[in-house]
Every structure is written in structure tokens, then in C-alpha cells.
C-alpha atoms as an extended CHARMM CRD file, in Angstrom:
* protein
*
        88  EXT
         1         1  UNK       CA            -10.4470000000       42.4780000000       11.6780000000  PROA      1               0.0000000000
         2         2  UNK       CA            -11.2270000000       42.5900000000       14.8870000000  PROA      2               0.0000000000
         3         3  UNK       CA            -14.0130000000       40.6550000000       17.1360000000  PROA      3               0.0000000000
         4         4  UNK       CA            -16.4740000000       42.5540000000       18.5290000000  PROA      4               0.0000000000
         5         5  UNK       CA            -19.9350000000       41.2840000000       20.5350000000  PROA      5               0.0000000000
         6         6  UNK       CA            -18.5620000000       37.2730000000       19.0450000000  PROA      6               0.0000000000
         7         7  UNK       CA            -18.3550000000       38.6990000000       15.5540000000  PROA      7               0.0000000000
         8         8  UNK       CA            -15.5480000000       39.7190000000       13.6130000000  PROA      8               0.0000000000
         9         9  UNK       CA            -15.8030000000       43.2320000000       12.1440000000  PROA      9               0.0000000000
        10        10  UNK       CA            -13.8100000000       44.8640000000        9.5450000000  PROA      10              0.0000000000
        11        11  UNK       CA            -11.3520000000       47.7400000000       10.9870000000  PROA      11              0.0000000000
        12        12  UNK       CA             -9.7030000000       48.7190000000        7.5800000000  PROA      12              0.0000000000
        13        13  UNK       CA            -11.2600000000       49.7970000000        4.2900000000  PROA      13              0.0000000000
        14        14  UNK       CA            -11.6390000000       47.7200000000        1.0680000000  PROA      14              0.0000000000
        15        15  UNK       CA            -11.1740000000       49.6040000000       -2.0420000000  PROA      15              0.0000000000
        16        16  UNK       CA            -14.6910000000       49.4930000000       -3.7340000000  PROA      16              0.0000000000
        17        17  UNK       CA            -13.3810000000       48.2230000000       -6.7480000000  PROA      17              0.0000000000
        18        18  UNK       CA            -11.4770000000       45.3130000000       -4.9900000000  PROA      18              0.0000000000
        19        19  UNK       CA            -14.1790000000       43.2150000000       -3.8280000000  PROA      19              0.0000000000
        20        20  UNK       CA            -15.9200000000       43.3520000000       -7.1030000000  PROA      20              0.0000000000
        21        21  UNK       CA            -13.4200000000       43.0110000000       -9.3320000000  PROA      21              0.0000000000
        22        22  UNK       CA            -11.7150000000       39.8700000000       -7.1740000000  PROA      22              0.0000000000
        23        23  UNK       CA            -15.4770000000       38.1050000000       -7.3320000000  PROA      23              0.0000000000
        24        24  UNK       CA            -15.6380000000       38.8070000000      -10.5910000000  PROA      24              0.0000000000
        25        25  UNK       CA            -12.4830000000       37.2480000000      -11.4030000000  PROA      25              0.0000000000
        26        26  UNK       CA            -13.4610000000       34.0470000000       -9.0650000000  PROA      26              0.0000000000
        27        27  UNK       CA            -17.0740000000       33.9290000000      -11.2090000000  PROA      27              0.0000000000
        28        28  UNK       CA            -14.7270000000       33.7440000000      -14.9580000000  PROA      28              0.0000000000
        29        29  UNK       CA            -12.1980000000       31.0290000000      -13.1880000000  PROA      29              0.0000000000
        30        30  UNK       CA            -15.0970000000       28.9090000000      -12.2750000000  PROA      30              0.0000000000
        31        31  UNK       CA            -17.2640000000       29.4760000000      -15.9030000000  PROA      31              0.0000000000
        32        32  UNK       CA            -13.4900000000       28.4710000000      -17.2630000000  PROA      32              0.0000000000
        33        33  UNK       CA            -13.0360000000       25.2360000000      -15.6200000000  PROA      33              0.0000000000
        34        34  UNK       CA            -16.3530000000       24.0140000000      -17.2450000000  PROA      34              0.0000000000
        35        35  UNK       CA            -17.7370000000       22.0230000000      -14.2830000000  PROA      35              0.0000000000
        36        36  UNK       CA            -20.8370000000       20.6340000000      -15.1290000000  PROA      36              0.0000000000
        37        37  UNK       CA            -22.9500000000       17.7570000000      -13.2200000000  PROA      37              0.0000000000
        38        38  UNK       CA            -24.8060000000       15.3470000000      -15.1250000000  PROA      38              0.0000000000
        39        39  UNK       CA            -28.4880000000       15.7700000000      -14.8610000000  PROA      39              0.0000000000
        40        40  UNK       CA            -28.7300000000       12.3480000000      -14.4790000000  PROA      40              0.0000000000
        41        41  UNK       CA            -26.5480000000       10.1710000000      -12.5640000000  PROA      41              0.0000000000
        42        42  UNK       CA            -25.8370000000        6.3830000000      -13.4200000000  PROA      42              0.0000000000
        43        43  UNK       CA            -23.5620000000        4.4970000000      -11.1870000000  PROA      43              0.0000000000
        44        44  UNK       CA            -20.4550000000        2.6380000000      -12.2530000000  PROA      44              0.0000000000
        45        45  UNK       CA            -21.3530000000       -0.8320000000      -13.7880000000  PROA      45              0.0000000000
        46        46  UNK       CA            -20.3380000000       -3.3620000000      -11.7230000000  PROA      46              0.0000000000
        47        47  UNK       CA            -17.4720000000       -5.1220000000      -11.7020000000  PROA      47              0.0000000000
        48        48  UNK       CA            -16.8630000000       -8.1270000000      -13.8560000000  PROA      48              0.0000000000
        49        49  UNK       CA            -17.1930000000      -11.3980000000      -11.7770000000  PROA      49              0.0000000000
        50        50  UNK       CA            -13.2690000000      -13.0440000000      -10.9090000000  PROA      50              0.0000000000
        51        51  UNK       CA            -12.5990000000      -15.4540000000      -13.0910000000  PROA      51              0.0000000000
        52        52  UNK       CA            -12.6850000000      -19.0030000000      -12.3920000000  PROA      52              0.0000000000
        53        53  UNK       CA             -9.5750000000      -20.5690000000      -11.0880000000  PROA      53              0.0000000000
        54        54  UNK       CA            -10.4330000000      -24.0580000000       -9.9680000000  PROA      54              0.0000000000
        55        55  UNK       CA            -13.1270000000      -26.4720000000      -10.8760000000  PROA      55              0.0000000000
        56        56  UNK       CA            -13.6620000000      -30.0570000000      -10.6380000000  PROA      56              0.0000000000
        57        57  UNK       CA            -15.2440000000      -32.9340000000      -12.7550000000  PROA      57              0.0000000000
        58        58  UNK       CA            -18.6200000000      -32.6030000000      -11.7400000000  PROA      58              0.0000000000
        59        59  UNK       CA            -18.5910000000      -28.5520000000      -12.1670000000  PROA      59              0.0000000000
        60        60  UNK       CA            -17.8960000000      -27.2210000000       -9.1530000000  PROA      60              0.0000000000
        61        61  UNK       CA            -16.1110000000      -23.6170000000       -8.8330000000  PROA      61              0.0000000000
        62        62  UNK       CA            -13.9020000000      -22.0270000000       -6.8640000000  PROA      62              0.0000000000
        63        63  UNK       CA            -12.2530000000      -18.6930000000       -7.5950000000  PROA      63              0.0000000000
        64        64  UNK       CA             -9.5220000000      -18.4790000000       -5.4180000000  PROA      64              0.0000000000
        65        65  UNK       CA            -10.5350000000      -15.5550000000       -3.3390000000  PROA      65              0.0000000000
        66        66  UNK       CA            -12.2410000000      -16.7000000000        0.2950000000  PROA      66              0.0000000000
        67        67  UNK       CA            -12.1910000000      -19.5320000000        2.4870000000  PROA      67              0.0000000000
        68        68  UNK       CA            -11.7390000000      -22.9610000000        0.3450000000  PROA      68              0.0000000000
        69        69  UNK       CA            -14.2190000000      -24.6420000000       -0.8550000000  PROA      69              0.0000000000
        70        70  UNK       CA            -15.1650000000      -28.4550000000        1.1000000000  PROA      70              0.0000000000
        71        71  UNK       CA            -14.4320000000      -30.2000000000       -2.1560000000  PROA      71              0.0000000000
        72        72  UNK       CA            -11.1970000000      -28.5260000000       -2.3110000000  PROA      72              0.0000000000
        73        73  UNK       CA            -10.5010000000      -29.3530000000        1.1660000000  PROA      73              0.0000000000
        74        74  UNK       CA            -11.5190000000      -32.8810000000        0.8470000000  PROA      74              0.0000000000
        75        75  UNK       CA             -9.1160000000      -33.6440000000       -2.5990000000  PROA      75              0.0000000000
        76        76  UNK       CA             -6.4950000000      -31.5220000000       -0.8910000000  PROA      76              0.0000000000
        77        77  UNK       CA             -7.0460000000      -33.6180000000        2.6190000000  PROA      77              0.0000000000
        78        78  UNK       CA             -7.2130000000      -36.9450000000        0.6400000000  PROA      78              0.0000000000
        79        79  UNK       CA             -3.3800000000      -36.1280000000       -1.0760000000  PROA      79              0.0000000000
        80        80  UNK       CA             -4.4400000000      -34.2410000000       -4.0720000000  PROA      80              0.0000000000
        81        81  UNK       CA             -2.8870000000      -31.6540000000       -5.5300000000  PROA      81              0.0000000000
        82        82  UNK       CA             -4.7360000000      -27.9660000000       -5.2510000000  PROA      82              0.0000000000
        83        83  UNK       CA             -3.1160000000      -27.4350000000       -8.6990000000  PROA      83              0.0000000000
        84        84  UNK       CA             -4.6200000000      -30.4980000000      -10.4950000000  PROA      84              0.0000000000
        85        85  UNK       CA             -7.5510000000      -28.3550000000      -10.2760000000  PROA      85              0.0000000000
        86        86  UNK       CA             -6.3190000000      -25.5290000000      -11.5220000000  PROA      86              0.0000000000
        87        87  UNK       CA             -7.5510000000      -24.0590000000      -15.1120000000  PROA      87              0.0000000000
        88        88  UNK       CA             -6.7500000000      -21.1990000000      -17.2360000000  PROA      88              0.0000000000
């Protein structure tokens, strides 16, 4: 190859059956691999909320994951335990 006027132009010759036959071998590789797309795409279901790792006697939830909760705090503040909380 070499560039001529910002374009590259060919200075040898291709065999005329090379091109072809080197597509066609690209075209039966691809067919092959059996890549199809959906027609239809769904996403990914979402994923299943964390479980719950703390609660307290009137309910309340925490998960573990984040900043802790006041009520935590509070117990945790007032001497409690954060493991008296704890389930599962």
C-alpha cells in the first residue's frame, strides 16, 4: 500500500480468487457461530431485595448495608448490643 492524495492505494496485485474465496470463508465462520439477537429484548429481572439482618420489637428493619439506622444508633448509644438485634 501506499498513500497517495490522503488515501491509501493498493501497489501489488490480489489474486482474483483470494479476496473472494477469504470473504467467503469469513461469511461460513460467522453463519457457524450461530449469532442470533433476540427480536425482542427483556432486561434482567431485578435483583432480589437483601435480606433482612436486624429488626426490632416494633418492626423496624435494617439490612446491614448503608448508614445505620437511628433506632440502631439509639439501642447501640444506650449500651445495647447491635447483635441482640440480629436475626437469621
Amino acid at each position: 500500500m501506499a498513500l497517495k492524495d490522503n488515501r491509501f492505494v493498493v501497489t501489488r496485485s490480489i489474486p482474483s480468487g483470494t479476496l473472494n474465496s477469504t470473504y467467503a470463508r469469513g461469511c461460513a465462520i460467522w453463519r457457524s457461530a450461530s449469532c442470533t439477537c433476540p427480536q425482542s429484548f427483556e432486561p434482567p429481572p431485578p435483583p432480589p431485595p437483601p435480606p433482612v439482618c436486624y429488626r426490632n420489637a416494633q418492626g423496624m428493619r435494617w439490612d446491614g448495608q448503608g448508614e445505620m439506622p437511628d433506632w440502631l444508633r439509639r439501642a447501640v448509644n444506650a449500651g445495647q448490643s447491635v447483635e441482640f438485634f440480629r436475626i437469621g
